[in-house]
N, C-alpha and C positions, 0 to 999 in steps of 0.2 A: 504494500500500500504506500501511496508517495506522500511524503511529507507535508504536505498540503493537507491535505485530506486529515491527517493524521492530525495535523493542527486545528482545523474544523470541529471535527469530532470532539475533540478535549474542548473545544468553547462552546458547540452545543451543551455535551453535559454541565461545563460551568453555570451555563446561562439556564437548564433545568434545577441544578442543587439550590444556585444562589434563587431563585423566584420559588423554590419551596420554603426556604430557610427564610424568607423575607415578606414570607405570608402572614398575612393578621389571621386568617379565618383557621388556618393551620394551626398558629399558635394558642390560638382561642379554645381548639377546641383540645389539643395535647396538654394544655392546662386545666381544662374539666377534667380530663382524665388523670391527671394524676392529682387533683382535689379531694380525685373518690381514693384515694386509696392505690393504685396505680402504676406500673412503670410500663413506658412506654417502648414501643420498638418500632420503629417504622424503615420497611427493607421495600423499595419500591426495585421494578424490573422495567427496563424500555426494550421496546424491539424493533430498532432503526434499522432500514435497508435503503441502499446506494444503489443505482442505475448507470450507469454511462449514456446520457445521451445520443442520439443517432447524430442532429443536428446540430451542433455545439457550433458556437461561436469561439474564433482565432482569439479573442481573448483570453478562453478560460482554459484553465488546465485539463486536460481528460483527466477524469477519475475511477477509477477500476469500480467494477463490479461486486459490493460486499456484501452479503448477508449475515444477520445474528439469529441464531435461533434461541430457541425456550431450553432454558436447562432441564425443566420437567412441568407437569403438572399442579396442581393444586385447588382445593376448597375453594369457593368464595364466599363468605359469610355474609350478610344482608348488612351489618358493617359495615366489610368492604367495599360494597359495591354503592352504597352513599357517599362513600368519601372518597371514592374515584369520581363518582356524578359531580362532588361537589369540587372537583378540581379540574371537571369537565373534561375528563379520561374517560373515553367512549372503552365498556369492557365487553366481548361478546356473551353473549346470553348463554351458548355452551360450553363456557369453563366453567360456571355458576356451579 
């Protein structure tokens, strides 16, 4: 993968950790939760994929072809799936 890309990717997830970490609605509610009683864990998963364009512009760098897949399976509790609605994380209805 060329360094470019490589560089992208790392300021994507900058720019996903820093706007979780800097949410009010997040901190609002990891705060109820540990008010009850509480520790918290929050392990979120993304599953980004890259394309190479057909028609790309002399400008831009071509960039390889990447996929990520799912490490595995999992649950979704009625929990989760509010607090992806509420971070407006579309999750499909058959991993529920």
């Amino acid at each position: 993968m060329d360094e470019r890309l490589k560089d992208l990717m790392q300021e994507l997830g900058n720019a996903i950790n820093e706007s979780l970490s800097d949410s009010d609605r997040i901190a609002t509610a990891i705060g109820e939760i540990k008010r009850a009683g509480y520790d918290v864990f929050l392990v979120l998963e993304a599953t980004i994929g890259f394309n190479k364009r057909e028609n790309q512009d002399d400008d831009e760098p071509a960039a390889e072809e990447t996929t990520f897949k799912s490490a595995g399976r999992f649950k979704w509790t009625s929990q989760d799936h509010k607090f992806l609605k509420a971070l407006k994380i579309a999750a499909d209805e058959d991993l529920r």
